[in-house]
C-alpha positions as CSV (number, residue, x, y, z in Angstrom):
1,X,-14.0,-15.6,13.0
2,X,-14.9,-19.0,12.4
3,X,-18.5,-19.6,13.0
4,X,-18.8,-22.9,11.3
5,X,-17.1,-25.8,10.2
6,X,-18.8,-28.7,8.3
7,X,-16.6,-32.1,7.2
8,X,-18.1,-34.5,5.2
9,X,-16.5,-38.2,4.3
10,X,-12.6,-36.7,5.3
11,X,-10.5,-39.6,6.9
12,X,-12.7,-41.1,10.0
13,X,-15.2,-38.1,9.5
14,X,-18.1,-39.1,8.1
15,X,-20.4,-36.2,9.0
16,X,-19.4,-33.2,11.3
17,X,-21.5,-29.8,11.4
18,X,-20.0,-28.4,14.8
19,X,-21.2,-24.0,15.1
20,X,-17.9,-21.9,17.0
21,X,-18.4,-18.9,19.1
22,X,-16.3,-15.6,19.8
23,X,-13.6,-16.0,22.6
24,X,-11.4,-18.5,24.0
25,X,-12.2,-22.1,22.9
26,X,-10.9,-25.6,23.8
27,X,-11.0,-29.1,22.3
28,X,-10.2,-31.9,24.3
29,X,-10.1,-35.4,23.3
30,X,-7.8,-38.9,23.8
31,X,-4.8,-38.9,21.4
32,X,-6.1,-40.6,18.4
33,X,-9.5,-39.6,18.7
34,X,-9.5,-37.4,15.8
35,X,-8.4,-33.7,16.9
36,X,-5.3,-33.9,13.9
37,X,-7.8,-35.0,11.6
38,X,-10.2,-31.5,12.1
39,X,-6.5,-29.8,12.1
40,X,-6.1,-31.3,8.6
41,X,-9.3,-30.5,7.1
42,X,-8.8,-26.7,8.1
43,X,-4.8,-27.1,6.8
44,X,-7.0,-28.1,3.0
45,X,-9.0,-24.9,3.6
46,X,-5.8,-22.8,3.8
47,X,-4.5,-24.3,0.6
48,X,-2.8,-27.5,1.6
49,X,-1.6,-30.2,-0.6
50,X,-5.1,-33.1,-1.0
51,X,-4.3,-36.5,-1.0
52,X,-7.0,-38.8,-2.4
53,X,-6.3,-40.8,0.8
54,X,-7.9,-38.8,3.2
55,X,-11.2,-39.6,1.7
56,X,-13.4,-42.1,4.0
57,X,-13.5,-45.6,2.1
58,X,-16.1,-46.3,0.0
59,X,-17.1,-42.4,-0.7
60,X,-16.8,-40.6,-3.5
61,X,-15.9,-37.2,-2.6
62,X,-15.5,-35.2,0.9
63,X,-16.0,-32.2,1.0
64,X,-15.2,-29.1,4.1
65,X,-16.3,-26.4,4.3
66,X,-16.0,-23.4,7.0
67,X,-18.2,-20.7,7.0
68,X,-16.6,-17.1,8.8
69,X,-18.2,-14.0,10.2
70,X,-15.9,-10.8,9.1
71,X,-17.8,-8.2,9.5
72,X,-15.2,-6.6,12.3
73,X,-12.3,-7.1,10.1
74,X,-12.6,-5.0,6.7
75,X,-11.9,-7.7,4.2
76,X,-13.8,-6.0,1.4
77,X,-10.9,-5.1,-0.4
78,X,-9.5,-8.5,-1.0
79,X,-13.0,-9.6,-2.3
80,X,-13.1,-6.6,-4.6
81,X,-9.4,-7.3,-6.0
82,X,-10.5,-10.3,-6.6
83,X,-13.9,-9.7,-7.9
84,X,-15.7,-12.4,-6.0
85,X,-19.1,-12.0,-4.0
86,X,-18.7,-10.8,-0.5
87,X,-21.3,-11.0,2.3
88,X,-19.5,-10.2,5.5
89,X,-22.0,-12.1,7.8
90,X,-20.7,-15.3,6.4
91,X,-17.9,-15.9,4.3
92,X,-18.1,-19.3,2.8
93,X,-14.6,-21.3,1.4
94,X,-15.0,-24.8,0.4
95,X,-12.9,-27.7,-0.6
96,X,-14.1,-30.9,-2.5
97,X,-11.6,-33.8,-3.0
98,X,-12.7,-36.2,-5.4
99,X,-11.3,-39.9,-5.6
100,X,-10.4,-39.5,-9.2
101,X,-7.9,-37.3,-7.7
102,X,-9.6,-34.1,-9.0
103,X,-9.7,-31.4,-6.5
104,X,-12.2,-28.3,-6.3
105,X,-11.7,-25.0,-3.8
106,X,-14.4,-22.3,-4.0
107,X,-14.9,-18.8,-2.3
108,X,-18.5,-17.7,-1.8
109,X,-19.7,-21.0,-4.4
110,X,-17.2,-19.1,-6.7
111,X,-14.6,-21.5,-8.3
112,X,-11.5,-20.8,-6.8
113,X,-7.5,-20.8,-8.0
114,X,-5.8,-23.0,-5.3
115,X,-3.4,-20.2,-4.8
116,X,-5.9,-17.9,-4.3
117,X,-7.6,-20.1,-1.5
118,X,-4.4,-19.8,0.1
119,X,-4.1,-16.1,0.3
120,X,-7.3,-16.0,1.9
121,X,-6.9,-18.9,4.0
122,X,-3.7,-17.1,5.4
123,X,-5.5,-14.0,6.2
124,X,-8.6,-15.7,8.2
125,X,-6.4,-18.8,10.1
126,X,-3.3,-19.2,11.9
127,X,-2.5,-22.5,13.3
128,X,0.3,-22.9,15.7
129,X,1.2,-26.5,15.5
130,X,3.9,-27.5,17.6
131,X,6.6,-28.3,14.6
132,X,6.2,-24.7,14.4
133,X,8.0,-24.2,17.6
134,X,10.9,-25.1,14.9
135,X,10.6,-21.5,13.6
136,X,12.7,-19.9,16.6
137,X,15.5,-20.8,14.8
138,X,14.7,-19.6,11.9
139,X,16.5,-16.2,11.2
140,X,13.2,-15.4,8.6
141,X,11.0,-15.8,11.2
142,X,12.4,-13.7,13.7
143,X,13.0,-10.7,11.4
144,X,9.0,-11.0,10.2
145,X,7.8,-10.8,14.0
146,X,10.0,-7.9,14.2
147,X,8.9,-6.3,11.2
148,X,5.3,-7.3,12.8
149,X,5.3,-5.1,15.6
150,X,7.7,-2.7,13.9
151,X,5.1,-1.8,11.5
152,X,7.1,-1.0,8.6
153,X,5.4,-3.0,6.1
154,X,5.1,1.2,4.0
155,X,9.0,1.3,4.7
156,X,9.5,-2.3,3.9
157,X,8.0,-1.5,0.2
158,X,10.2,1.6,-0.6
159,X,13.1,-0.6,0.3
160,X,12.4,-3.3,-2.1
161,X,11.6,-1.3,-4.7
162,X,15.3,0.7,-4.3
163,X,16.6,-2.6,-3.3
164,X,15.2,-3.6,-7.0
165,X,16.6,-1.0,-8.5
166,X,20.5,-1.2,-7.3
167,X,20.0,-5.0,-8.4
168,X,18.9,-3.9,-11.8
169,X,21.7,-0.6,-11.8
170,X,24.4,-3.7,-10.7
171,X,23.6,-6.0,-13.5
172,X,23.5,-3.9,-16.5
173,X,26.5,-2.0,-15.1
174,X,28.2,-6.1,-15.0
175,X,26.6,-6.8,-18.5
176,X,27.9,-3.7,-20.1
177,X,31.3,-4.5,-18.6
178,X,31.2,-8.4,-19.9
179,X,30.2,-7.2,-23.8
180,X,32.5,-4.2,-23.7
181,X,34.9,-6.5,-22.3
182,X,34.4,-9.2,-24.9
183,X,34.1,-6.5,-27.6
184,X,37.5,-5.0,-27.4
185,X,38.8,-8.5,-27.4
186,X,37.2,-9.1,-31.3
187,X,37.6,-5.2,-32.3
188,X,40.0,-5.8,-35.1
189,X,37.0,-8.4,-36.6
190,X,34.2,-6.1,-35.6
191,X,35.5,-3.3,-37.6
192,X,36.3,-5.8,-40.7
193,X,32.8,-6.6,-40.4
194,X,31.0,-3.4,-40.1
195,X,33.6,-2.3,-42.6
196,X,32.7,-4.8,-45.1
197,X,29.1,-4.4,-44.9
198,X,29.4,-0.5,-45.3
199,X,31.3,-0.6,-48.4
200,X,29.0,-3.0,-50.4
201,X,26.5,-0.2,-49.7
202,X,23.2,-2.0,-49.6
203,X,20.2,-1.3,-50.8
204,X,16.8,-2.1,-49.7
205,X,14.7,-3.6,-52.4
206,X,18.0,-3.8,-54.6
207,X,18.2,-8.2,-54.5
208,X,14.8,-8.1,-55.6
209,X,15.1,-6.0,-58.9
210,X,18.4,-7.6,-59.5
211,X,16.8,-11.1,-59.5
212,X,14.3,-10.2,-62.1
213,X,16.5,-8.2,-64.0
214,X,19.1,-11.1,-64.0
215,X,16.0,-13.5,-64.9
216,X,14.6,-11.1,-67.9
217,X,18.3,-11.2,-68.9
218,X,18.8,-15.0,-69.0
219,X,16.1,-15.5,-71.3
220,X,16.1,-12.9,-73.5
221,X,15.7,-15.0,-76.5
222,X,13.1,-17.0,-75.4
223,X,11.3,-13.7,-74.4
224,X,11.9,-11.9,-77.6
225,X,10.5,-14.8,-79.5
226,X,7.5,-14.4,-78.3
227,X,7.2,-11.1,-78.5
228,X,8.0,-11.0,-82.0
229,X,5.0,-14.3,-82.4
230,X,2.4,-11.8,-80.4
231,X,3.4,-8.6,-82.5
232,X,3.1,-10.8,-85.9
233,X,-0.3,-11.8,-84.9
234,X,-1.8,-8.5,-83.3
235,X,-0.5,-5.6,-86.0
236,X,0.1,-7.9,-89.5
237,X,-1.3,-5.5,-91.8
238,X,-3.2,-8.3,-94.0
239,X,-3.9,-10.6,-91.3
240,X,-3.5,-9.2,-88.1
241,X,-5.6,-9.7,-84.9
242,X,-6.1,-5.6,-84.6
243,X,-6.8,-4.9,-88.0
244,X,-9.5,-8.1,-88.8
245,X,-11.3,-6.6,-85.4
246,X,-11.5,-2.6,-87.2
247,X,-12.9,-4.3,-90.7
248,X,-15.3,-6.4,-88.5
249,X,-16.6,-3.5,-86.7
250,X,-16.5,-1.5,-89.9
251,X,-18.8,-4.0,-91.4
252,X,-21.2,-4.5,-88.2
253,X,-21.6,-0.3,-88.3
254,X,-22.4,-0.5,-92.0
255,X,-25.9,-2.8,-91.4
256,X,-26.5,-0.7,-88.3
257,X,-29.9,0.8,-89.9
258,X,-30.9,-2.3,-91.2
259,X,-30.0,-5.0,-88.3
260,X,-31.4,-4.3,-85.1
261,X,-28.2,-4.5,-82.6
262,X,-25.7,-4.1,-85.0
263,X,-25.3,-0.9,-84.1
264,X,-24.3,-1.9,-80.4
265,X,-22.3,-4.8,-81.5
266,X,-20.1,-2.4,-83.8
267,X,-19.5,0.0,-80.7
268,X,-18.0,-3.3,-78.7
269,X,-15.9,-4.2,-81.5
270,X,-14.8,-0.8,-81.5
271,X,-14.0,-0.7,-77.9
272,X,-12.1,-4.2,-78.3
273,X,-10.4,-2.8,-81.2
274,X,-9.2,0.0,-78.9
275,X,-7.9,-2.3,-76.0
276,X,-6.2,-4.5,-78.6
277,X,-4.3,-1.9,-80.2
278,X,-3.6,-0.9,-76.8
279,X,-1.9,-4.0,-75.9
280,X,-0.4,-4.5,-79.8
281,X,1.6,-1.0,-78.7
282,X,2.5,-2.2,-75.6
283,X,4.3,-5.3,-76.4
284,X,5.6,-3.9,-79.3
285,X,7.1,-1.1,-76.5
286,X,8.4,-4.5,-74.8
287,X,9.7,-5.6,-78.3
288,X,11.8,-2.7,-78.8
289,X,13.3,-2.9,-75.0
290,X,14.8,-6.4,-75.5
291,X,18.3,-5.9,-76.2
292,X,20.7,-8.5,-74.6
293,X,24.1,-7.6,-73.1
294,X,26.5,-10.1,-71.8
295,X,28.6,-7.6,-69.9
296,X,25.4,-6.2,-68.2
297,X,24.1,-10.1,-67.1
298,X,27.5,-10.5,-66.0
299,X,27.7,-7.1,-63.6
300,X,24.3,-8.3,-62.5
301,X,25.4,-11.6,-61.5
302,X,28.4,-9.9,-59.9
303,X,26.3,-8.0,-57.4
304,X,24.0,-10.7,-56.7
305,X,26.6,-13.0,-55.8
306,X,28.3,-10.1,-53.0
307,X,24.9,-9.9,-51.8
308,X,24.5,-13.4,-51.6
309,X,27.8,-13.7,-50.4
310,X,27.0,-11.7,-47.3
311,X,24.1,-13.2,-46.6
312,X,25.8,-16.8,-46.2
313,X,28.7,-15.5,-44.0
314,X,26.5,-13.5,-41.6
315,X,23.3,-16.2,-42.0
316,X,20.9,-13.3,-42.6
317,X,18.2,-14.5,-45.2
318,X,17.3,-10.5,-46.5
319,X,19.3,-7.2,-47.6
320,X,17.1,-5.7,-44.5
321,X,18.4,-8.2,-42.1
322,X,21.9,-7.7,-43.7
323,X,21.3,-4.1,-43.2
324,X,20.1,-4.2,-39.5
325,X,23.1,-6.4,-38.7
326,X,25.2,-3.7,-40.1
327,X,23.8,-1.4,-37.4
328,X,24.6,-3.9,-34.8
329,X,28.3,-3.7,-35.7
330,X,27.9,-0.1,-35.7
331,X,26.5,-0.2,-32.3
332,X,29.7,-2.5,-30.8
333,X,32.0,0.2,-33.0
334,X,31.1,3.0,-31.1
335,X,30.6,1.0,-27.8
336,X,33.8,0.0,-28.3
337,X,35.0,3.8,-28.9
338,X,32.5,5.5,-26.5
339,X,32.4,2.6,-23.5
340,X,34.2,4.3,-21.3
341,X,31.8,6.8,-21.3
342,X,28.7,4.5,-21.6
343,X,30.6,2.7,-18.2
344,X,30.6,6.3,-16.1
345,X,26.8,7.0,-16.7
346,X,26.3,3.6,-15.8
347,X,28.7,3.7,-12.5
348,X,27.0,7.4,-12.1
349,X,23.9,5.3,-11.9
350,X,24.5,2.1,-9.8
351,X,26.0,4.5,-7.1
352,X,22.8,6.8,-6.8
353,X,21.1,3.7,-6.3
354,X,23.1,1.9,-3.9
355,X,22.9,5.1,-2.1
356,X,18.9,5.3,-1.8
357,X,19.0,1.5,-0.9
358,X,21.4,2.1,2.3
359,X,19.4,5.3,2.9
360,X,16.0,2.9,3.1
361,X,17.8,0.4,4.4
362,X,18.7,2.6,7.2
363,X,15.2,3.9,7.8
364,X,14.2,0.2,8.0
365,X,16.9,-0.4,10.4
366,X,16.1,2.3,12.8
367,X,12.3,0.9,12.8
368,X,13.3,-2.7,13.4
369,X,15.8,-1.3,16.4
370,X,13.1,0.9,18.1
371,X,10.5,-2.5,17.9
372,X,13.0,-5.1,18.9
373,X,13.5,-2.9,22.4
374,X,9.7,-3.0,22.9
375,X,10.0,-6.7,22.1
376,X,12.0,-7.5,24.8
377,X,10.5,-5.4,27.7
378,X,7.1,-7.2,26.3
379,X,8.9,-10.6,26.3
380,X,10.0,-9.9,30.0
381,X,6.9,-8.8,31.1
382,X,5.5,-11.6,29.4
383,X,7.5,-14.5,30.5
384,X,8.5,-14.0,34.1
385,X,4.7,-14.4,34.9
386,X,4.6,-17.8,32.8
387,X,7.5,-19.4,35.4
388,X,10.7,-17.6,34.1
389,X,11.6,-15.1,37.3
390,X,15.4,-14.4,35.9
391,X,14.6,-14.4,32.4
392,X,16.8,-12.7,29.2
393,X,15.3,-11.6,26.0
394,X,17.3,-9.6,23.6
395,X,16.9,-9.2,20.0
396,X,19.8,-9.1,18.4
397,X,20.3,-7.0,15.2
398,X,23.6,-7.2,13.2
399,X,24.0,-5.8,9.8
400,X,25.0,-8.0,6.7
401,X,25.1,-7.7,2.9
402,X,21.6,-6.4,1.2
403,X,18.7,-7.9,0.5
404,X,15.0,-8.4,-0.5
405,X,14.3,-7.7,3.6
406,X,17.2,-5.5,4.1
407,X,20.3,-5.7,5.8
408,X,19.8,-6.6,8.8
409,X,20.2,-10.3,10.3
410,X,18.2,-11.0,13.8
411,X,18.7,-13.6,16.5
412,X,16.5,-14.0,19.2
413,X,19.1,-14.5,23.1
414,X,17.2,-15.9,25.7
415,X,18.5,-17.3,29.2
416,X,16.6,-18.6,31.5
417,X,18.8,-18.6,34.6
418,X,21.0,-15.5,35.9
419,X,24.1,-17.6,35.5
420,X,23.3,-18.9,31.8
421,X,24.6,-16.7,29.6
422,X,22.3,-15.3,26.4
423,X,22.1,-17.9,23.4
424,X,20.0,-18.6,20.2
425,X,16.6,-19.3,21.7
426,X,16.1,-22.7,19.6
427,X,19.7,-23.9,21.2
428,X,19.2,-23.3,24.9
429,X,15.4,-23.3,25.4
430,X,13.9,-26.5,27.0
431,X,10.7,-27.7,25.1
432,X,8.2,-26.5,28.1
433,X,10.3,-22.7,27.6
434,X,10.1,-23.0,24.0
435,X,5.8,-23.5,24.1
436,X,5.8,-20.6,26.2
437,X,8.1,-18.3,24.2
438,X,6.0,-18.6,21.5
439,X,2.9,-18.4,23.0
440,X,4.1,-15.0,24.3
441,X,5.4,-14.1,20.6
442,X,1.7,-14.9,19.3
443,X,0.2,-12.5,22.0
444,X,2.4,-10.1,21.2
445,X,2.1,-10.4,17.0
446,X,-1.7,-10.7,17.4
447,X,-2.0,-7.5,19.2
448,X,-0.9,-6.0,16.3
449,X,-2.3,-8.2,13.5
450,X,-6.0,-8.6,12.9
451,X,-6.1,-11.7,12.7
452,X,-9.7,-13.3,13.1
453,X,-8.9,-16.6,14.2
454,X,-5.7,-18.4,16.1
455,X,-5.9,-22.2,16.6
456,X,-3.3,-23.4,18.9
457,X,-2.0,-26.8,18.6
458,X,-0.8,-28.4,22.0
459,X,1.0,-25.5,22.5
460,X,1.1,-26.7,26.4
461,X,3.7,-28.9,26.0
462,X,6.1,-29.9,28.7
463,X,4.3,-27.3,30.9
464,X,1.7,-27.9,34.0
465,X,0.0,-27.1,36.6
466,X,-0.3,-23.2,37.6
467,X,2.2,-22.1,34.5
468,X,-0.8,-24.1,32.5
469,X,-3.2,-21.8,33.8
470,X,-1.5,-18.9,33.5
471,X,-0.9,-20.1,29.7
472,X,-4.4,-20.5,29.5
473,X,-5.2,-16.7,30.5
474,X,-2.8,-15.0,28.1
475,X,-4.9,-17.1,25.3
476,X,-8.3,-15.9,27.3
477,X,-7.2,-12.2,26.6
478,X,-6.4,-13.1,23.0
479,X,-9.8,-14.0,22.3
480,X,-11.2,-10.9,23.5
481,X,-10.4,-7.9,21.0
482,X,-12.0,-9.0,18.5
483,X,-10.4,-12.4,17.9
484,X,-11.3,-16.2,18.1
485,X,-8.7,-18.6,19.8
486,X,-9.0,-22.7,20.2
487,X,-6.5,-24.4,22.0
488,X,-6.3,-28.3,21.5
489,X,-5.2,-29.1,24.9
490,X,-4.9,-31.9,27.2
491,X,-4.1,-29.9,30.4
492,X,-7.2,-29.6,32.5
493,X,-5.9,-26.1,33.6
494,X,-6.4,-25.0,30.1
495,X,-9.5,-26.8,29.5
496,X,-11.4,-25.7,32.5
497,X,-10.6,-21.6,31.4
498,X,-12.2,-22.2,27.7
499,X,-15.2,-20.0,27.5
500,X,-16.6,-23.1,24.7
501,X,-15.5,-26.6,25.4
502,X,-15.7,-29.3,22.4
503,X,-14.6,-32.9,22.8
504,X,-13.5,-34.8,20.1
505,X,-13.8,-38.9,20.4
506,X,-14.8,-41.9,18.4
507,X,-16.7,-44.7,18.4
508,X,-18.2,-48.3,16.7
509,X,-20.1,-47.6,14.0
510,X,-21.9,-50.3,11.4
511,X,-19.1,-48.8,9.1
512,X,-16.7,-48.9,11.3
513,X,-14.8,-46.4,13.4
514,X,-15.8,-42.9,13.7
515,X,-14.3,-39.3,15.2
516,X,-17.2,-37.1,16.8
517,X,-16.9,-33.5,17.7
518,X,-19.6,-32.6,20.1
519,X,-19.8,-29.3,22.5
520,X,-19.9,-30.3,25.8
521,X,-22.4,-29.0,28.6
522,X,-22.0,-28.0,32.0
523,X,-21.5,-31.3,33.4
524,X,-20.2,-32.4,30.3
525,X,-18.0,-30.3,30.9
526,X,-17.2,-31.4,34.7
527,X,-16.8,-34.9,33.4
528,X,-14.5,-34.4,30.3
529,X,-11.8,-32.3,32.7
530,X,-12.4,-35.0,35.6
531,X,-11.2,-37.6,33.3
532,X,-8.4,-35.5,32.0
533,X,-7.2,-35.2,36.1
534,X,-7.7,-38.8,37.2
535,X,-8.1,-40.8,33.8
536,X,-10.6,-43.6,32.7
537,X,-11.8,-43.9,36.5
538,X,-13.6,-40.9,37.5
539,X,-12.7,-40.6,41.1
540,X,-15.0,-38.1,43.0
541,X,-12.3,-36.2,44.1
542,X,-11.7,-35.6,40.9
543,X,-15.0,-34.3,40.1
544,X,-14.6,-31.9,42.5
545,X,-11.3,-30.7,41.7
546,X,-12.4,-30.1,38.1
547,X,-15.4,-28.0,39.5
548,X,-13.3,-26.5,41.5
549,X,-11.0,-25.4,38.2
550,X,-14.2,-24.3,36.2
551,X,-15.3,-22.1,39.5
552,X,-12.3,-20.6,39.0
């Protein structure tokens, strides 16, 4: 729940630290005295859009923060998922809004993903505002507060994931059609093609060797002339490179008794005379290879220009990437030839699939029929207390096309009158039926949702007196299993039945205006719901009729 809220510079807020408690909790407060403004700081702590805006004039930054007491509601496994620091006692998320227009969240003093703040905000916080009364028409909205009490969330899963797998089945089945399709079209050119590239029989490596062959070949001459320079120079018997080196280590071994190191230097010149005969064999090897044959440059030249031929027309820079496009074409070939077949197993596959999905999909159904029966003997039981004697409730459950949630579509019927016949809720509800058909919802969904705290919004609209008050006891129950509800009200029936009363208001500051938040005493208490009766003027008899209220 949420024990404590603390706003700093937000709007008209320049310092609020207000503590909550457990149980059923009211704010009161003239319109315009700041209640929407609290409403909007906890909207930033659920993730919310920040406008720079809301910061109080002349500050920097504001900052709200809320701190929450989970310890009855096993959130450790969110916290661990996430890996963030979790003390169960007090829970701590934080947003900071910056005038730059830079905006910080934080969980625990943890920096914080937006997104993130979101999920958790989500799972701590509902607020029922009254544009949420819009949601009865909404055919999403009814099918989650089915699904709520349903409890199908296990069932839900297996769904989707069959659900996923009949989307994926259908689109490969519709691809495979399309290519095959467009295939059979070109088949005559995909078979010139594969044919082509077949028959020039293609060699890895081969455009490589060819290239320097074709280069060696070109300039032969050149080549050979410098072979014949090198050889001249290394083996000349007079004055050769190899023989000059064996005389001069001949004469270095000669002194090698009489010099000291001769001896050494003769064995390297030795060793270089080796190496250099060596390489006098070698390029006289080389010398003997050169032999230039126009017919063979020309064959060359022939196969390199197929090969770079093919690699123009099907824009493929390599043999391998001439080779792998071969085996494409191969591919379409015996698509082409086999897709018949390749179209059965798919088939084969798409209908196993659609069947699982109906078979979940029927599961699901008979879930969501067995809770929308309880829904309506709750909603009956619920309503007729709140003002409604000859109320209607159905939950209508028709079955459409499949989707992510199913295949079922849901309308909420609702007459209030014997003679009315059963419409749309959102279409035939009055705005006073409306608040209280979805307080009743809430009851309902909370009762089977853990959730730690409900904030309702002026959910007592166009209602009064004793339906008030009974209003005001279905959100007394809520708040006792567990669960924190505030109700921003200006009904003094549902003021005087809060277990905590706050008033918001505002007042003349040296800065200017300012919204308050205070918690109001006993006979703070007695004054705040007089004035809510009588107005500005606090009459006695209205004292006494708002003591009479909290007596009760």
């Amino acid at each position: 729940m949420l024990s404590r809220l603390i706003i700093k510079n937000f709007t008209l807020i320049d310092t609020l630290d207000i503590r909550f408690n457990h149980g059923f909790s009211v704010i009161t407060g003239e319109t315009g005295a700041g209640k929407s403004i609290i409403l909007g700081a906890i909207g930033l702590l659920m993730g919310q859009r920040a406008d720079t805006k809301s910061i109080k004039t002349g500050a920097a930054k504001c900052v709200i923060e809320a701190h929450f007491d989970l310890s009855n509601y096993g959130m450790t496994p969110f916290f661990e998922q996430n890996d963030i620091d979790y003390d169960p006692d007090d829970c701590i998320i934080r947003r900071e809004l910056y005038a730059s227009g830079k905006s910080r969240a934080f969980i625990n003093d943890i920096p914080a993903p937006l997104a993130l703040l979101k999920d958790l905000g989500e799972r701590l916080i509902d607020v029922h505002s009254q544009h949420q009364n819009l949601l009865l028409g909404k055919q999403d909205f009814q099918l989650e507060v089915v699904d709520i009490i349903a409890a199908d969330n296990a069932e839900l899963t297996l769904y989707k994931e069959a659900y996923s797998a009949y989307m994926e089945a259908q689109a490969a089945l519709d691809e495979l059609r399309e290519r095959i399709e467009r295939d059979r079209e070109n088949a005559d050119f995909i078979r010139f093609q594969c044919d082509e590239l077949a028959n020039a029989n293609l060699v890895p490596g081969e455009q490589e060797e060819l290239e320097g062959k074709a280069g060696t070949m070109e300039h032969s001459e050149e080549i050979k002339s410098a072979l014949y320079e090198a050889d001249g120079l290394l083996s000349s018997d007079n004055a050769g490179a190899v023989a000059n080196l064996r005389a001069a280590a001949g004469a270095m071994a000669s002194v090698k008794d009489m010099l000291p190191g001769a001896g050494e230097l003769a064995e390297r010149l030795d060793s270089a005379y080796i190496e250099l005969k060596d390489i006098s064999q070698e390029i006289s090897r080389l010398l003997g290879g050169i032999d230039f044959d126009p017919a063979e440059l020309d064959a060359v030249n022939a196969r390199l220009d197929v090969i770079y031929g093919l690699q123009k027309k099907y824009r493929c820079d390599t043999v391998t990437a001439l080779t792998a496009r071969l085996a494409e074409l191969r591919a379409q070939v015996c698509g082409i030839d086999g897709g018949d077949e390749a179209l059965a197993e798919l088939k084969a596959r798409l209908d196993g699939a659609r069947q699982l999905c109906q078979d979940r999909a029927a599961r699901l159904t008979a879930m969501r029929t067995e809770a929308a029966r309880r829904i309506e003997r709750e909603m009956q039981e619920r309503l007729v207390p709140l003002g409604m004697p000859n109320v209607r409730f159905s939950v209508e459950i028709s079955q459409g096309q499949p989707s992510r949630s199913g295949c079922d579509r849901v309308a909420f019927l609702f007459s209030a009158n014997k003679s009315t016949p059963m419409q749309p809720v959102s279409q035939v509800a009055s705005g006073g039926e409306i608040a209280r058909v979805m307080l009743s919802l809430k009851a309902m969904i909370s009762g089977a949702v853990k959730l730690p705290t409900i904030i309702f919004d002026e959910i007592d609209t166009g209602v009064s007196g004793k339906i008030a008050e009974k209003m005001a006891i279905i959100m007394q129950q809520m708040g006792r299993a567990d669960r924190q509800v505030i109700s921003i009200t200006h009904l003094p029936q549902i003021a005087a039945l809060g277990q905590t009363h706050y008033k918001v208001y505002k007042e003349e500051t040296d800065s200017g205006t300012a919204s308050r938040m205070v918690q109001l005493d006993g006979e703070g208490r007695v004054r705040e719901i007089a004035q809510m009766l009588s107005g500005s003027d606090i009459s006695e008899a209205a004292i006494s009729n708002a003591k009479e209220l909290l007596r009760q």
